[in-house]
Residue frames as qw, qx, qy, qz and C-alpha x, y, z in Angstrom:
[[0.290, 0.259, -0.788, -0.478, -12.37, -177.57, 135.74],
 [0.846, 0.043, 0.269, -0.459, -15.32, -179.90, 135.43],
 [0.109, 0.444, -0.877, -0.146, -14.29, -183.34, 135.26],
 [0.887, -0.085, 0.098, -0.444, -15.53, -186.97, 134.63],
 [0.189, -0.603, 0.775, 0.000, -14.53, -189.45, 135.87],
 [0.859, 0.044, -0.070, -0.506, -14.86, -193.42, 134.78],
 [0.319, 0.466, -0.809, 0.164, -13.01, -196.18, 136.52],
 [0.732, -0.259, -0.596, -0.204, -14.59, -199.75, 137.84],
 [0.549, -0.214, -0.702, 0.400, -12.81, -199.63, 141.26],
 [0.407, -0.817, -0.408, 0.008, -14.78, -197.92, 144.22],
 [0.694, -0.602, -0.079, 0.386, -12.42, -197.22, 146.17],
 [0.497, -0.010, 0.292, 0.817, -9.96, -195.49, 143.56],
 [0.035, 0.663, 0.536, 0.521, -13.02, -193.62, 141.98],
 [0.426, -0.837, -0.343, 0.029, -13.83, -191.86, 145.31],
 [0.698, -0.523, -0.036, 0.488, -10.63, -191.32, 146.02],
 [0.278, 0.457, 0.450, 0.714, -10.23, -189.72, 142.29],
 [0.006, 0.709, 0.419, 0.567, -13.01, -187.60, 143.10],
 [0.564, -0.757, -0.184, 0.274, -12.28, -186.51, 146.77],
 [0.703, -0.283, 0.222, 0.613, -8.93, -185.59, 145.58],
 [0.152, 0.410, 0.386, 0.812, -9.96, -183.00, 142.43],
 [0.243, -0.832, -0.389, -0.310, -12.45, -181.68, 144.64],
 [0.344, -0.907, -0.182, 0.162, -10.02, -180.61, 147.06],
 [0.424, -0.005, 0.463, 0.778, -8.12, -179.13, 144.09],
 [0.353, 0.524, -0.036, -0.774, -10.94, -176.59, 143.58],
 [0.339, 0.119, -0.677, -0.642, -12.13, -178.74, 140.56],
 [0.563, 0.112, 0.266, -0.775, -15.55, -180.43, 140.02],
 [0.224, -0.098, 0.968, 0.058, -16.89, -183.86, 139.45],
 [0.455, 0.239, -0.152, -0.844, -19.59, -183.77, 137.23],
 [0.912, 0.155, -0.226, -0.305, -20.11, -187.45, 136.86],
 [0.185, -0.518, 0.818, -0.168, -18.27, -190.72, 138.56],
 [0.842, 0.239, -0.353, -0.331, -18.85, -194.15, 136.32],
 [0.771, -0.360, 0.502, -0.155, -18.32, -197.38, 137.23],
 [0.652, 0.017, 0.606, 0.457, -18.25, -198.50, 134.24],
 [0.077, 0.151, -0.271, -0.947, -18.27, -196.68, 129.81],
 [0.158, 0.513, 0.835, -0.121, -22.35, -197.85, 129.56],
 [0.155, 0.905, 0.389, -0.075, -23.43, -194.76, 129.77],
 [0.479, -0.516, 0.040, 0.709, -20.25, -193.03, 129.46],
 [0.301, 0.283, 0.609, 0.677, -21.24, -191.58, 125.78],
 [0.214, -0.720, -0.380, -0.540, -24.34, -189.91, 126.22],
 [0.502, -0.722, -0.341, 0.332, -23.30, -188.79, 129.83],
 [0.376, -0.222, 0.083, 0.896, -20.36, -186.53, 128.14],
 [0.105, 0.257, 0.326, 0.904, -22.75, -185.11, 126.14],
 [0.426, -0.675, -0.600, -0.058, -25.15, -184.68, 129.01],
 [0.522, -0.751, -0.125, 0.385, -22.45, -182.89, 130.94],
 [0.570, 0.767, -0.031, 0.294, -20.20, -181.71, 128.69],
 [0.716, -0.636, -0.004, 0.289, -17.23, -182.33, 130.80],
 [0.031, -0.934, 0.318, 0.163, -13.72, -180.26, 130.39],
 [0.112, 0.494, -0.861, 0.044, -11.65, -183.24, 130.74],
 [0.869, -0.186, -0.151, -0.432, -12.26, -186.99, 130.91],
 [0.503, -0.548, 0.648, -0.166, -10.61, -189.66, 133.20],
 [0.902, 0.114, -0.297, -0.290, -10.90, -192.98, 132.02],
 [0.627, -0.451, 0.629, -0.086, -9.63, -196.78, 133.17],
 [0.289, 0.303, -0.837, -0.351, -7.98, -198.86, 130.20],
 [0.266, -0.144, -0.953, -0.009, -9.97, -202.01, 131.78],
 [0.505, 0.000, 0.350, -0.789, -13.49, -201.73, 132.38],
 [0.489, 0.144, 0.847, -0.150, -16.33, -204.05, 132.62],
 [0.969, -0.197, -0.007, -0.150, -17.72, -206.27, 131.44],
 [0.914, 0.082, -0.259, 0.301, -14.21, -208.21, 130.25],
 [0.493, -0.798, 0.277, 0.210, -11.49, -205.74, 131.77],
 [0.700, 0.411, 0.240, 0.532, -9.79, -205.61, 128.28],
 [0.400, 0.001, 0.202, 0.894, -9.30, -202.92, 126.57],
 [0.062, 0.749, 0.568, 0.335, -13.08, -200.94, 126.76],
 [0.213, -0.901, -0.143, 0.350, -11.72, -197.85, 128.34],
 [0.291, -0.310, 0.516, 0.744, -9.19, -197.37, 125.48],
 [0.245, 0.456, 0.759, 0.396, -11.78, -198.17, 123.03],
 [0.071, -0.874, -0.477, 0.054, -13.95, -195.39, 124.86],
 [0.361, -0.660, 0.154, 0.640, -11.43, -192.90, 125.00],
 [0.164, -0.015, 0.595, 0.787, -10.54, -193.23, 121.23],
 [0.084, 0.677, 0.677, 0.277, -14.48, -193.11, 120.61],
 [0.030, -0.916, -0.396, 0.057, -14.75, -189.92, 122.30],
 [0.268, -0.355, 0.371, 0.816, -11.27, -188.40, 120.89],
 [0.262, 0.316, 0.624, 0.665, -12.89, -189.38, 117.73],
 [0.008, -0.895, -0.394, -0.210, -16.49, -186.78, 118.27],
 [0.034, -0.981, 0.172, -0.080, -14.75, -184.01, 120.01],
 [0.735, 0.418, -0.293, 0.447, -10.99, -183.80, 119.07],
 [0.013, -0.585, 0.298, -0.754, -10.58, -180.77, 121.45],
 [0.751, -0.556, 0.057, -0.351, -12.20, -182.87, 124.61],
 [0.091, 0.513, -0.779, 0.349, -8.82, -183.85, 126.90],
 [0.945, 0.029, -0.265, -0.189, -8.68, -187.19, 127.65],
 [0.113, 0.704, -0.679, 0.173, -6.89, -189.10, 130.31],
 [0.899, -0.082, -0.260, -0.344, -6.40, -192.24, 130.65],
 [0.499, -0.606, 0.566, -0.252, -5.13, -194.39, 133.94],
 [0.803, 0.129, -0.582, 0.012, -3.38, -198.35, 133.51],
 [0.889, -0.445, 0.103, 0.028, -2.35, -200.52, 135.92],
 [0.615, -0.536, 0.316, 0.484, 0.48, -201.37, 133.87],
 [0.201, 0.437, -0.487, -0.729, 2.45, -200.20, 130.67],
 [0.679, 0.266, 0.683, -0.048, 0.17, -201.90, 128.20],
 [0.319, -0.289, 0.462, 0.776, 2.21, -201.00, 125.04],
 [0.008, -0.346, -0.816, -0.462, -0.31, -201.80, 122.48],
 [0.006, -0.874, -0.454, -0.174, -3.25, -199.49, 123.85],
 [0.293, -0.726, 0.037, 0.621, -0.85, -196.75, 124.25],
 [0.253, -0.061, 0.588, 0.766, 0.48, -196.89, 120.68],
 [0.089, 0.570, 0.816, 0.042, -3.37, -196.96, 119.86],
 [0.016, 0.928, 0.287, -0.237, -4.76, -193.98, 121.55],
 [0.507, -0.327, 0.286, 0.744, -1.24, -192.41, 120.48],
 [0.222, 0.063, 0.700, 0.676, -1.99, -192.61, 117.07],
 [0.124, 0.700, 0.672, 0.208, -5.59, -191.63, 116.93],
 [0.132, 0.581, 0.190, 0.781, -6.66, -188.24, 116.13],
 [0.560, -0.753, -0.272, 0.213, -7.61, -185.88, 119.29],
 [0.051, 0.824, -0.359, 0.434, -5.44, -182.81, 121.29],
 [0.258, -0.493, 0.709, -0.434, -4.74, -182.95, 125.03],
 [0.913, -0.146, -0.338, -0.175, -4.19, -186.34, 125.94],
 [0.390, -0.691, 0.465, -0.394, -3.16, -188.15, 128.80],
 [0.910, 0.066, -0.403, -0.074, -1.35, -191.86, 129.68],
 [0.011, -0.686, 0.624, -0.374, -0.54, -192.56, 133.07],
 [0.568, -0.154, -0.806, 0.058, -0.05, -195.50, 135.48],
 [0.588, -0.676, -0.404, -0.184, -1.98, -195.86, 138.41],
 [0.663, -0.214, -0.310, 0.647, 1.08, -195.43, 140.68],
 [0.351, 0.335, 0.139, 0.863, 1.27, -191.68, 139.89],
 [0.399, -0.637, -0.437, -0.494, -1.95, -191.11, 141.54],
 [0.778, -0.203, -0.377, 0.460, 0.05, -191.87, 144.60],
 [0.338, -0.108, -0.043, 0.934, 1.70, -188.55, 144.28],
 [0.058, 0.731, 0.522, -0.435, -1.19, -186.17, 145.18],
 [0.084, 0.821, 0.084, -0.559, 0.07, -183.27, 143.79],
 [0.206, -0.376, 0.647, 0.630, 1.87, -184.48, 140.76],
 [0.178, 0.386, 0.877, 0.223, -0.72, -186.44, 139.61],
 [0.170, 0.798, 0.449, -0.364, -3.30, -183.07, 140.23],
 [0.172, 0.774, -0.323, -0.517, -0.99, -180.85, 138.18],
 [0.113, 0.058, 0.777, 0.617, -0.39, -183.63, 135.24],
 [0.145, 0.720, 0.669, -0.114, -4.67, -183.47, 135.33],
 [0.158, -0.834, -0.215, 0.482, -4.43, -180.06, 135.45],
 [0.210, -0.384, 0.556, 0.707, -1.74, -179.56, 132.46],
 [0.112, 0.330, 0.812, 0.468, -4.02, -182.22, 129.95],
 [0.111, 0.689, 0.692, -0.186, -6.80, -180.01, 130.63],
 [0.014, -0.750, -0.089, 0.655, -5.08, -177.04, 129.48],
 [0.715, 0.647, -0.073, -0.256, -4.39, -178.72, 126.43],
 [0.125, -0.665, 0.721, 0.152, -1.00, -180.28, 127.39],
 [0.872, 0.272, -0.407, 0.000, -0.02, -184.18, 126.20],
 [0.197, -0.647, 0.646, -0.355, 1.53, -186.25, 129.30],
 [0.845, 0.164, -0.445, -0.247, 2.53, -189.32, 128.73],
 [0.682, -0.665, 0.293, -0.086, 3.88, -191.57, 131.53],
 [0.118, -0.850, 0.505, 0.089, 7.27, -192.03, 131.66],
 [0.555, -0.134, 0.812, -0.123, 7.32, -195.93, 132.06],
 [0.706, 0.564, 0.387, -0.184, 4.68, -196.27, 129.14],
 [0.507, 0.793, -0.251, -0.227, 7.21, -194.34, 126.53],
 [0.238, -0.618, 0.741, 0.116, 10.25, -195.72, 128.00],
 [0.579, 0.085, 0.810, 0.037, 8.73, -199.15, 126.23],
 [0.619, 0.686, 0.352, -0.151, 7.72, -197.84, 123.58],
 [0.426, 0.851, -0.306, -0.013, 10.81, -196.24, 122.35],
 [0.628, -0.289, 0.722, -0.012, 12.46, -199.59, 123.49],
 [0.887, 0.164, 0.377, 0.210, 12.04, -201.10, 120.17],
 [0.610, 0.038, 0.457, 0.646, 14.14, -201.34, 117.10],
 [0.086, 0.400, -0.083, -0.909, 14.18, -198.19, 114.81],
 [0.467, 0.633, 0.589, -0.185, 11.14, -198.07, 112.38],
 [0.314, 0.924, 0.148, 0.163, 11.80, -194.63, 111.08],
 [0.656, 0.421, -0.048, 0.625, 14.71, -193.24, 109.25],
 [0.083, -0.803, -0.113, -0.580, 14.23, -190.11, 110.81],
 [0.778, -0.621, -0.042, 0.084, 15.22, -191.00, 114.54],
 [0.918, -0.122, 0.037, 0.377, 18.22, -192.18, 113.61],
 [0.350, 0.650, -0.064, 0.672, 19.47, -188.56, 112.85],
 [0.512, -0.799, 0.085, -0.304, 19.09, -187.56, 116.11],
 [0.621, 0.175, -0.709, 0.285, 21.99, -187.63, 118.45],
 [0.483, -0.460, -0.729, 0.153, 22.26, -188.80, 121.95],
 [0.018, 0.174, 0.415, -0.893, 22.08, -185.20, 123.97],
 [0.339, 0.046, -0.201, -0.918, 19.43, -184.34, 121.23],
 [0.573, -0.312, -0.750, -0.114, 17.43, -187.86, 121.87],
 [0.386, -0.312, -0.552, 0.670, 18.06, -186.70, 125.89],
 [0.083, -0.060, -0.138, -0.985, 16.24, -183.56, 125.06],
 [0.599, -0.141, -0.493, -0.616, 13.27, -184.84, 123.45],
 [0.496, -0.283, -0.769, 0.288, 12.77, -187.37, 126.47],
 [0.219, -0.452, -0.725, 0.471, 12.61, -184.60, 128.41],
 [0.313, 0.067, -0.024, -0.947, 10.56, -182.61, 126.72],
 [0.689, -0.382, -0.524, -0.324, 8.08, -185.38, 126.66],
 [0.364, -0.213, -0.750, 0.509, 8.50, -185.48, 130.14],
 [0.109, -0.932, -0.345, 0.018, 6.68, -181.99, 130.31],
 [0.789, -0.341, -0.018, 0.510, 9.88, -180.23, 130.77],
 [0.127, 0.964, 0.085, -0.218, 10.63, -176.38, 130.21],
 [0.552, 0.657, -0.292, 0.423, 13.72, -175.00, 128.26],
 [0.215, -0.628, 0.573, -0.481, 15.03, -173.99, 132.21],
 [0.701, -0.490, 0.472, -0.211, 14.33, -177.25, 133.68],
 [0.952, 0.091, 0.109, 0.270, 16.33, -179.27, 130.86],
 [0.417, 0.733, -0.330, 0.423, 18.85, -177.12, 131.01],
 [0.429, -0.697, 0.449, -0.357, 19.21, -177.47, 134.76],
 [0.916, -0.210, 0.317, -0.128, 18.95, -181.17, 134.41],
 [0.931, 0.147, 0.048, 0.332, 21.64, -181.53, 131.90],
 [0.546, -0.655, 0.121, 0.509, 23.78, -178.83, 133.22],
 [0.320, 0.336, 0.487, 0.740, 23.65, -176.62, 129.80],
 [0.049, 0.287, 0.265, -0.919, 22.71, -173.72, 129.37],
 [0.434, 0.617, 0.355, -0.552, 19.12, -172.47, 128.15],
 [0.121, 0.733, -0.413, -0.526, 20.83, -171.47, 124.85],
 [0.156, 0.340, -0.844, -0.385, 22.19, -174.50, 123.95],
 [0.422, 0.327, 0.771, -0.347, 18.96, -176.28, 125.20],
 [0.496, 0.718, 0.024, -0.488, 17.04, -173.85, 122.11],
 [0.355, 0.572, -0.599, -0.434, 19.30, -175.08, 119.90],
 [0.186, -0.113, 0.974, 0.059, 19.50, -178.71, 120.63],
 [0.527, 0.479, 0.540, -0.448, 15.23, -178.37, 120.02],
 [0.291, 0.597, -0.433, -0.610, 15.78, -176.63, 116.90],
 [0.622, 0.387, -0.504, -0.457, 17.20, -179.73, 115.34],
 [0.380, 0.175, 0.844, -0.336, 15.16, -181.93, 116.54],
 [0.457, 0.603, 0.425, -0.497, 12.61, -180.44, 114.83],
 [0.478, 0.578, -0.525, -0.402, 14.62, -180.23, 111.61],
 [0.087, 0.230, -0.933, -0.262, 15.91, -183.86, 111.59],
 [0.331, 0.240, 0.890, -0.204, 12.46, -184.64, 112.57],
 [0.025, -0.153, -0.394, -0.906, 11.34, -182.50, 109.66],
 [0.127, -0.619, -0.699, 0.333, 8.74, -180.74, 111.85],
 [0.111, 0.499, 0.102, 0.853, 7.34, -177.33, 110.45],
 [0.154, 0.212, 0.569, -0.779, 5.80, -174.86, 112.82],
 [0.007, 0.561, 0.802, 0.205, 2.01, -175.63, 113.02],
 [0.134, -0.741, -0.174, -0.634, -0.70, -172.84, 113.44],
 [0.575, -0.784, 0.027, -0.232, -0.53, -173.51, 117.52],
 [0.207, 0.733, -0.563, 0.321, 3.04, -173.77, 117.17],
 [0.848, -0.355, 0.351, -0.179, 2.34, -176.98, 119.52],
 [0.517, 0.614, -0.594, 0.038, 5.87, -178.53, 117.55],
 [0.337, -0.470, 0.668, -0.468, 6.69, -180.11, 120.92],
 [0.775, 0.106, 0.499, -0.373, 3.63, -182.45, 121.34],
 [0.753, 0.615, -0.073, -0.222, 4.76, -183.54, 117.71],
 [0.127, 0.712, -0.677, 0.137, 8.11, -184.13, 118.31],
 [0.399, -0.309, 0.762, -0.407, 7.87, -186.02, 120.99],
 [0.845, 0.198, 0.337, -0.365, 4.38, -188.13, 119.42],
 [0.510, 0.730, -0.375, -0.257, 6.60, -188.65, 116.29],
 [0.022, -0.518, 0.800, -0.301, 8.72, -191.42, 117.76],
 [0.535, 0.109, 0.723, -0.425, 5.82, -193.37, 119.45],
 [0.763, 0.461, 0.244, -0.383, 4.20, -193.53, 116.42],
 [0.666, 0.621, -0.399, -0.103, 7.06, -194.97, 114.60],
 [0.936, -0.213, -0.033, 0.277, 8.77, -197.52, 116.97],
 [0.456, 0.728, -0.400, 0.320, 11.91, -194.91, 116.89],
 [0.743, 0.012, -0.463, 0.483, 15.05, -195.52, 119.19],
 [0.136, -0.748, 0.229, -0.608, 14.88, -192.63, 121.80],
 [0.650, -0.291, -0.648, 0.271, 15.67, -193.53, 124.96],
 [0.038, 0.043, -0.439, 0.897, 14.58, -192.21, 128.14],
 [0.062, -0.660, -0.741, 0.109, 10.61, -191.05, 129.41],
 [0.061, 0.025, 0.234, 0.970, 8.64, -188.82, 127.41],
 [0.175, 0.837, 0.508, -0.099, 5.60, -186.48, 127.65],
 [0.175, 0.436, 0.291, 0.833, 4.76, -183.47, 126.16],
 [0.130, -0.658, -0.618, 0.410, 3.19, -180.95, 127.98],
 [0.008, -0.784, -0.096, 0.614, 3.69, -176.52, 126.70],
 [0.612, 0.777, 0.068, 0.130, 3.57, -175.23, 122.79],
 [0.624, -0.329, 0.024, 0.708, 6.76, -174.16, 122.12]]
């Protein structure tokens, strides 16, 4: 996978790029800061893009900004994007904006070598992995939407961990159920969340986004990561 990467600290950047490379993947660009970071994707035309919520100059919010700019030209270019900490308000952002694979993790995560290579590795295939910490605040407030509130609590416990990334076998293992009733608990989800099946049957990534974008009441930490 050809990747770019664009995050102000040295030291993390390198370490970014040392780390995909010995993952068999390819650094096609390593930014300091998003200057050039426009006309460099379309210079390289990268698979997947890294980004840092805070870049210079102020160390706001211009790697979110850049991210949503370059969801917005190519919908289909995966996008991930690294925080220090949960910063609720440019998560809900990029959430909401248009785009596919996307990615929201904290810096910590990077920590874990190999977890962190295979969440990369998912958003590039087109998955949606959202860090755990980031949702858990987000689906911390008050209900919004009517629609949550149908959901009950195994079937809220689901959806968490299918936004974790989580197969039908590994939430069944984790809540000691069986596969079966896992399928079924999805099901209606998707009905109370009155989800039809789309053309890439990607219902999941919808589920799960459905919530964030409405302040609903789930508890637990969701991503999204495999059509169903």
């Amino acid at each position: 996978m050809r990747i770019l990467i664009c995050e102000d600290s040295a030291l993390l950047r390198e370490g970014l790029v040392r780390m995909l490379a010995d993952a068999g993947h390819e650094v096609v660009a390593a930014l300091p800061d998003a200057t050039r970071l426009d006309d460099t994707v379309v210079e390289v035309s990268p698979d997947l893009c890294i980004l840092d919520v805070r870049l210079p100059p102020t160390r706001t919010d211009e790697g979110i900004r850049a991210a949503l700019r370059l969801r917005a030209a190519d919908p289909q270019l995966p996008v991930l994007v690294l925080s220090q900490y949960v910063e609720e308000r440019y998560a809900s952002d990029l959430i909401a904006g248009k785009g596919g694979a996307l990615g929201y993790l904290l810096k910590d995560r990077v920590a874990d070598v190999g977890e962190f290579v295979e969440s990369v590795e998912r958003i590039g295939a087109g998955g949606t992995i959202l860090d755990p910490e980031v949702v858990a605040q987000l689906l911390s407030r008050r209900a919004l939407d009517e629609r949550m509130s149908r959901l009950t609590d195994r079937e809220a416990s689901v959806l968490a961990l299918i936004a974790e990334g989580k197969s039908n076998h590994a939430i069944a293992r984790t809540l000691f159920v069986s596969e079966g009733s896992v399928e079924k608990h999805i099901t209606a989800v998707f009905q109370k969340l009155d989800l039809e099946q789309d053309e890439s049957g990607n219902r999941r990534v919808l589920a799960v986004l459905a919530p964030l974008e409405h302040g609903g009441p789930v508890t637990g930490a969701t991503q999204t990561g495999e059509p169903s």
